[in-house]
N, C-alpha and C positions, 0 to 999 in steps of 0.2 A: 694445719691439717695433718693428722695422723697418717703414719705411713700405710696403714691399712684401708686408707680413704680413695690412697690413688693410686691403684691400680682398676679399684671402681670406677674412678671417675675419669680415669683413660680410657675405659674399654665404651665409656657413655660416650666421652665426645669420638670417639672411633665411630661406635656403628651410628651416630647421629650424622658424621659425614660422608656413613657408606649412604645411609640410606638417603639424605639428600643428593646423591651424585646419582645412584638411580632411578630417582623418581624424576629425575631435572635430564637425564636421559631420554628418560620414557617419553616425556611430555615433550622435547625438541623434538625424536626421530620418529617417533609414533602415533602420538595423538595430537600435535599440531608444528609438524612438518613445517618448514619455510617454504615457501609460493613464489615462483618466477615464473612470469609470463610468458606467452608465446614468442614474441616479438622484444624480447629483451637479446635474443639472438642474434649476436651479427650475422649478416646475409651479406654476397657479393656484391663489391662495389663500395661497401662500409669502408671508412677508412680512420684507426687513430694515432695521435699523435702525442707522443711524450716526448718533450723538447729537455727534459729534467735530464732523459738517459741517453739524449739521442736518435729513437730510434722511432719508424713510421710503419707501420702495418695497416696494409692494403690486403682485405678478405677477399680473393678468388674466387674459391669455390665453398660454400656454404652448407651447413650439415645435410639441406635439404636438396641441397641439388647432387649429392652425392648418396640421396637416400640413406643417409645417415650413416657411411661407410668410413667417410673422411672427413678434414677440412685440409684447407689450404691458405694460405696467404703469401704477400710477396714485403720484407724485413726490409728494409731499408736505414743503416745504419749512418751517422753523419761519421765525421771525422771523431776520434775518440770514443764512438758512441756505443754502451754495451746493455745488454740486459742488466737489470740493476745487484741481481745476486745470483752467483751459484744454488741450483736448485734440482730436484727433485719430483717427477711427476710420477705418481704408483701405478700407472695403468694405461699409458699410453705411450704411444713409439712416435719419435719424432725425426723425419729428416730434412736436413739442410740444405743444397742445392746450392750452392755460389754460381749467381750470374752475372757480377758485375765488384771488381776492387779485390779486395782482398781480407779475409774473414779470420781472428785467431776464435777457435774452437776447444775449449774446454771441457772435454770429458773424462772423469770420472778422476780429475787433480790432471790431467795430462794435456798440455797445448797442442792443435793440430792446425797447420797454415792450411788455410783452405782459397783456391783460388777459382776464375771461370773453369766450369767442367767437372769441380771436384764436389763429389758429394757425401756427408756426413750422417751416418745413422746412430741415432741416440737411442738404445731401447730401455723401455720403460724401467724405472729404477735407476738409474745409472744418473748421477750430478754433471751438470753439465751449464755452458753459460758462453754465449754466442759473443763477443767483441770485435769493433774494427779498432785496432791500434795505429793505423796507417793515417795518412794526411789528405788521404780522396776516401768519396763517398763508397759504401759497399751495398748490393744488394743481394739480397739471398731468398729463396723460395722454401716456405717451411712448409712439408705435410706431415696434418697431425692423423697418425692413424692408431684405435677409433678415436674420433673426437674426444669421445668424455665430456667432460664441461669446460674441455680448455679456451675454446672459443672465448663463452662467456667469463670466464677465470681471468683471459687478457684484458678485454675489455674494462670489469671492473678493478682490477690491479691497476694498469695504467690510471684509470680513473682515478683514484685512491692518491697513486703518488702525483699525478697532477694535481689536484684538488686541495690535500692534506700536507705534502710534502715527503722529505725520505727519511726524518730524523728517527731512527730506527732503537733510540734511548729512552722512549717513554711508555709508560704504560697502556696508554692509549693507542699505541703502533701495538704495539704484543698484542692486545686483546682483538684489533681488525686481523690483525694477520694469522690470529687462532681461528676466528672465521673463517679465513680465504683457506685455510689448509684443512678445514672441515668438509668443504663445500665442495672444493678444488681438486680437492686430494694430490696437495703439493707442497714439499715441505724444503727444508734449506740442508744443506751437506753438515752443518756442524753436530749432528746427534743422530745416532741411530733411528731408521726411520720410523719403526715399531713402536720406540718409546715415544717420536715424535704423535704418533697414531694413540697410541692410549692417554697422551698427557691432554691433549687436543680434545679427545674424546669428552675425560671430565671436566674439561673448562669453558669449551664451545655454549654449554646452554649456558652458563653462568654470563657468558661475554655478550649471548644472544638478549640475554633479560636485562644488562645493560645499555642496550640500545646499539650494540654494533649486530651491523646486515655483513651477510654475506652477497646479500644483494641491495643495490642502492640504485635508481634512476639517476641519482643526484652525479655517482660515478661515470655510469653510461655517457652522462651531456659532458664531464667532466671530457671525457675521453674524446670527443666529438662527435658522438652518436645522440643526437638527441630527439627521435622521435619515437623513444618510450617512454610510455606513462606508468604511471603508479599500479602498484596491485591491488 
């Protein structure tokens, strides 16, 4: 190929992959949106269980019973037991409550001992990642104010790494997990969140039209919640 050929046929596959990234935009966020059910929401009382990280979440108070202001739940961490990664949520505020053991608190690269009485606020943007390190069980009470979709974000996550497992080396994890930060709007400490927002952005429909959900029933039962049905 003559050098005069490629800078042609760079600038073709160029705008060949602007314009598939936004037509494959337009048509995930626009004109056919993903659909989650009413009732894929955990409500008070739900309760799941991820034995992979330790840790048990009991929903208290429910988007709707807080007319859509909060949610709540009560964390219950075993021995060793932590969130599975330092993370990042873009739009909602979390605080922690220790009611029971003793809690190491990660925010933002910084460990905080957290004990009965001691309560922890995480605002939105700030990396953070709940752990009991001690040799007895810890509970803690998290509200998440406004909800967002964190509710159902826990639900299907737990799900996922129940279901799927945690091996977090394959292509198949990267592409679920480009969903869950689509959907979620929650992403991991290791890259700027921005870029994590734009790379996310153009890969999301591409991961969508490969068959990964940001929502799954299959998750939900995973999780222990299984009286939603399909959309």
């Amino acid at each position: 190929m003559s050098s005069t050929h490629r800078p042609r046929l760079s600038r073709l596959i160029l705008g060949a992959v602007v314009v598939y990234v936004g037509a494959s935009v337009l048509v995930h966020r626009v004109i056919w949106p993903e659909q989650v059910p009413d009732d894929a929401y955990p409500i008070a009382g739900d309760v799941v269980d991820n034995p992979l990280s330790g840790e048990r979440l009991r929903f208290e108070v429910g988007r709707a019973d807080s007319g859509g202001a909060y949610t709540q739940m009560r964390l219950a961490l075993a021995p060793g037991g932590s969130v599975p990664f330092a993370h990042i949520h873009g739009d909602v505020e979390e605080t922690f409550e220790v009611l029971e053991g003793e809690v190491t608190m990660e925010v933002g690269g910084d460990p905080h001992q957290a004990r009965p009485g001691h309560t922890v606020v995480v605002p939105a943007g700030a990396a953070h990642r709940p752990r009991n390190l001690s040799d007895a069980d810890a509970v803690v009470r998290v509200t998440v104010r406004p909800p967002g979709q964190m509710d159902l974000c826990l639900v299907q996550l737990h799900g996922y790494f129940v279901s799927e497992g945690t091996d977090a080396s394959t292509l198949s994890h990267f592409l679920q997990m480009v969903r869950f930060a689509d959907a979620y709007d929650i992403y991991t400490d290791e890259a700027p969140v921005w870029l994590q927002r734009v790379a996310v952005a153009m890969l999301a429909p591409t991961a969508r039209a490969l068959g990964y959900d940001a929502y799954a029933p299959r998750f939900s039962s995973a999780a222990g919640i299984s009286r939603v049905a399909a959309p």
